[in-house]
C-alpha positions as CSV (number, residue, x, y, z in Angstrom):
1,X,168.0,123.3,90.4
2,X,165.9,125.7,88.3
3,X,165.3,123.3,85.9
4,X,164.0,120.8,88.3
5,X,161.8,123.0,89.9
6,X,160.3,123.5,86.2
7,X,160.2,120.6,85.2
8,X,157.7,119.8,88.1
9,X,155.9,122.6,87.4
10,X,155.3,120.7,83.6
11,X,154.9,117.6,85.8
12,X,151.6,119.3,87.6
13,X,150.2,121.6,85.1
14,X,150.0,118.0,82.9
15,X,148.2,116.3,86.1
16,X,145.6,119.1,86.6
17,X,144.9,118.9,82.7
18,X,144.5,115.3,82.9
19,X,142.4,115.7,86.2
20,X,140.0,118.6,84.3
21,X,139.4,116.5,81.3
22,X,138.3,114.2,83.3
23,X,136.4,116.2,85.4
24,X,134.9,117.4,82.2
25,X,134.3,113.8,80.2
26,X,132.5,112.6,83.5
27,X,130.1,115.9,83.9
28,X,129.4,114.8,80.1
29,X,128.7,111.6,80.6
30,X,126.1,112.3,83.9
31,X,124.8,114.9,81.8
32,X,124.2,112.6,78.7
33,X,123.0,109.8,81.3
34,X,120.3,112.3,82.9
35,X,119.3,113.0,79.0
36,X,119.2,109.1,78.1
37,X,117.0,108.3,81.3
38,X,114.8,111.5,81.0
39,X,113.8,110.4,77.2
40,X,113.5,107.1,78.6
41,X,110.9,108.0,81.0
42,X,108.9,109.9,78.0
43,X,108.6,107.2,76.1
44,X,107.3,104.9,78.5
45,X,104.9,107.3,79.8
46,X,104.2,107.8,75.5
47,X,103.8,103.9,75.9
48,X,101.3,103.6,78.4
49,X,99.3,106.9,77.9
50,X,95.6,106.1,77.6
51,X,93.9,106.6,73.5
52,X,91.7,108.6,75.2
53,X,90.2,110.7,78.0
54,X,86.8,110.3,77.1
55,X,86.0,107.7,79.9
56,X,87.8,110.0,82.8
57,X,86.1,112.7,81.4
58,X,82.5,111.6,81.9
59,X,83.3,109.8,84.9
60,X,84.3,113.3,86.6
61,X,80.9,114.7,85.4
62,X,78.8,111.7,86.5
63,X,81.1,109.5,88.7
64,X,77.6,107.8,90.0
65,X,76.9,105.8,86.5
66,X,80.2,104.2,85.9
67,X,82.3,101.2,87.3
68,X,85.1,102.8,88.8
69,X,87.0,99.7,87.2
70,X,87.6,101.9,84.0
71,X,89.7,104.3,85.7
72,X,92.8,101.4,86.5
73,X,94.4,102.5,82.9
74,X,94.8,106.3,84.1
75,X,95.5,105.5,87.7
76,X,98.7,103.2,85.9
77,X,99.4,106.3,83.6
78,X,99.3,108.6,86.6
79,X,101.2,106.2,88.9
80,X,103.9,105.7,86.9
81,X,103.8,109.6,86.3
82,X,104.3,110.4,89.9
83,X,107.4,107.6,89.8
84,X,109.0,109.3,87.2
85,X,108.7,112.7,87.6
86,X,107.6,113.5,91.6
87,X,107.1,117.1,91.7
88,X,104.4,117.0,88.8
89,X,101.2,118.1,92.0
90,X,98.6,117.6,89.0
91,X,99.9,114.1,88.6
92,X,99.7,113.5,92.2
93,X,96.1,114.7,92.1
94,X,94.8,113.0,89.2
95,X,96.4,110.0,91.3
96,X,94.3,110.6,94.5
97,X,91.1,111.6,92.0
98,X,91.4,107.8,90.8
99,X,92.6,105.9,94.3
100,X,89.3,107.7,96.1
101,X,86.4,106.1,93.6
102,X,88.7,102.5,94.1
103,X,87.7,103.0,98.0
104,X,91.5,103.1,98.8
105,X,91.0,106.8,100.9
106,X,94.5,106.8,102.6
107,X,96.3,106.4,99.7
108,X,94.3,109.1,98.3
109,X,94.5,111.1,101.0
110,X,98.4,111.1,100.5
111,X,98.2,112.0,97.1
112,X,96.4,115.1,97.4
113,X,98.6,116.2,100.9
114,X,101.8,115.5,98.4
115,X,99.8,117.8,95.8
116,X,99.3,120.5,98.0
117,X,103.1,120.3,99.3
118,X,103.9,121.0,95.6
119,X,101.0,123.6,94.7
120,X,99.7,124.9,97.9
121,X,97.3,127.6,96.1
122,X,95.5,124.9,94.2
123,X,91.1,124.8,95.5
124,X,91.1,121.4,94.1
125,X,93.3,119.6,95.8
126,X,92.1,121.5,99.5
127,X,88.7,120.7,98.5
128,X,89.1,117.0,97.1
129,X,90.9,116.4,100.4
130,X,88.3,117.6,102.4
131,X,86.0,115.6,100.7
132,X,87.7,112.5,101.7
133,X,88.1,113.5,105.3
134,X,84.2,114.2,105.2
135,X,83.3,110.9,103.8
136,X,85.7,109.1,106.7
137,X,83.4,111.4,109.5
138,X,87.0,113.2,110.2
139,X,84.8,116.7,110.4
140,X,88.0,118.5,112.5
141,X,90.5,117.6,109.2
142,X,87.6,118.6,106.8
143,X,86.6,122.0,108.0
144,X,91.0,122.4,108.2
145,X,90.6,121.8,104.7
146,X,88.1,123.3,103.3
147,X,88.8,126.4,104.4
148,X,92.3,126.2,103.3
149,X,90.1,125.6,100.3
150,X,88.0,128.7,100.2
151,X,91.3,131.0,101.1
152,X,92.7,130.0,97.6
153,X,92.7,132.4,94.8
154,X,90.7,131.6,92.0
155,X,93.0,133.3,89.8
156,X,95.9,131.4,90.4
157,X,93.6,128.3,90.4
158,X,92.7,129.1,86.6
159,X,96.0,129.9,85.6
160,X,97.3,126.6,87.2
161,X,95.2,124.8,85.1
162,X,95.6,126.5,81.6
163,X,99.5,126.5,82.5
164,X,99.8,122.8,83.0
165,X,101.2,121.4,79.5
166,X,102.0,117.8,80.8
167,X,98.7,116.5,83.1
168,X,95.7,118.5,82.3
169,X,95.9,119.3,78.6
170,X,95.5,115.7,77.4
171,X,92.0,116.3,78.7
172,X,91.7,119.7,77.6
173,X,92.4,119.1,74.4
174,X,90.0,116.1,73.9
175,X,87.0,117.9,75.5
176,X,86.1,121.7,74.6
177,X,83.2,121.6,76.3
178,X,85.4,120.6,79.7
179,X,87.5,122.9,78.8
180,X,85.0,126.1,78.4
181,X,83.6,125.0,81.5
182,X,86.5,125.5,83.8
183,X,85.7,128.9,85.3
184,X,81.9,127.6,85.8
185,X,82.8,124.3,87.4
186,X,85.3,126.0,89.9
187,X,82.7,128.7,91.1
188,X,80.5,125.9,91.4
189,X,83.4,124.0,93.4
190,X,83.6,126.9,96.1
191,X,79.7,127.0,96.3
192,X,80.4,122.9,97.3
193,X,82.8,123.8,99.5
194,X,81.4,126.2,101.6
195,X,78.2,124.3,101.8
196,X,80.2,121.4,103.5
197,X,82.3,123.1,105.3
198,X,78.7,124.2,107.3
199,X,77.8,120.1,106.9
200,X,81.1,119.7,109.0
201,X,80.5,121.9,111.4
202,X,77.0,120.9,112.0
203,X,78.0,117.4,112.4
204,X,80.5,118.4,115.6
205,X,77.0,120.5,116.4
206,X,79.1,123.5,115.8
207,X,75.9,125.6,114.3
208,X,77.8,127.1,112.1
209,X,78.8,130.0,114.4
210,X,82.2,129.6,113.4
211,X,81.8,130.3,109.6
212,X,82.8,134.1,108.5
213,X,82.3,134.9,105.4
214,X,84.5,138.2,105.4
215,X,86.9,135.6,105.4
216,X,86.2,134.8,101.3
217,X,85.7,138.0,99.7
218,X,88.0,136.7,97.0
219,X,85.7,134.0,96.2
220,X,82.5,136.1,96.3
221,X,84.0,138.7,94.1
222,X,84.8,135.4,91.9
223,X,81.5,133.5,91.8
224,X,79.9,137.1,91.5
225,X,77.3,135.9,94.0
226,X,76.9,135.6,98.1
227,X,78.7,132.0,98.6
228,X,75.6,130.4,100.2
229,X,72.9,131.7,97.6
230,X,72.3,128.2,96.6
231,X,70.4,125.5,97.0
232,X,71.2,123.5,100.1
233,X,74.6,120.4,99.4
234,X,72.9,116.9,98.4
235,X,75.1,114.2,99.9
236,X,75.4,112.9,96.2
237,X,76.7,115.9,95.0
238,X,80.0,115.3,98.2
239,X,82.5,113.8,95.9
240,X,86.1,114.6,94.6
241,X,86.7,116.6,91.3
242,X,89.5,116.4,88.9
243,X,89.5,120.2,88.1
């Protein structure tokens, strides 16, 4: 009897180390596949990746003198960047940056909302989307946000941009000048925004009288100036930025 009982016992312990190495080999393997198809991924996005940023680069500082053809290279790096790796928010906004100047402003529109759900303390995004709602006359989703836009610390803003290794250094890199400007061109992007947010609420003949600027102190501490010491918003200046 006693040696029946142990030799079941020998029976099972040799099942369960059958049934861990198994467990273990197939972990392994999963493990090794994720590897294979993550390296995969890279060099296909290596494949694809545009020579350069130049073109992308001057179309962000004067959208207004090129065919927004040119941008269908990095809208197909971008696009395939969001495929492969979702949660990348700069991709998704570099996406929406491209889809707007191709006239396709839903699709845009999504990109940026999916942006935000990833990095919702980003001005950009806020602001890019509000451009969009502005240009469509939707003044209610504009003013929502823009001011989401103005709330965001510019802090964080910078530091999102000088942290991002895999989107935004490609450009970075290839422009100093772009790069030294960052700080400048996002004070400059909260003047923008608060200048249409009072467009918005002038076109639902608001008057402005629901504008407070206590509500920005961050920002005017940041652009070390009152928000609306400016000159007044040309509609050619109402267009999305890529940071």
């Amino acid at each position: 009897m006693r040696n029946q009982l142990w030799k079941k016992l020998i029976w099972l312990l040799k099942r369960a180390i059958v049934f861990y190495l198994a467990v273990v080999l197939l972990s392994m393997t999963v493990i090794d596949y994720k590897k294979i198809r993550l390296q995969d991924h890279i060099n296909k996005l290596n494949a694809i990746k545009p020579a350069s940023f130049r073109f992308l680069i001057e179309f962000a500082r004067q959208p207004e003198r090129f065919n927004a053809q040119g941008l269908l290279p990095y809208l197909y790096f971008y696009q395939t960047m969001t495929d492969y790796f979702p949660g990348l928010a700069e991709a998704h906004g570099m996406l929406g940056f491209g889809l707007y100047y191709l006239g396709k402003y839903p699709k845009a529109a999504a990109d940026f909302k999916k942006a935000i759900e990833l990095q919702p303390d980003f001005f950009w995004f806020y602001y890019d989307l509000g451009v969009i709602y502005f240009k469509q006359g939707n003044y209610e989703q504009a003013i929502a946000s823009l001011q989401s836009a103005l709330k965001t610390d510019p802090q964080k803003a910078l530091d999102f941009i000088k942290n991002s290794s895999v989107v935004y250094k490609s450009i970075l890199l290839e422009d100093k000048s772009w790069a030294l400007q960052t700080k400048e061109r996002l004070g400059d992007g909260y003047r923008r925004a608060y200048k249409l947010l009072l467009l918005s609420y002038d076109h639902l003949n608001n008057f402005r009288g629901a504008v407070d600027l206590n509500d920005y102190n961050k920002v005017k501490e940041f652009i070390g100036q009152g928000i609306n010491e400016s000159a007044p918003l040309n509609e050619k200046e109402i267009y999305p930025q890529i940071f």
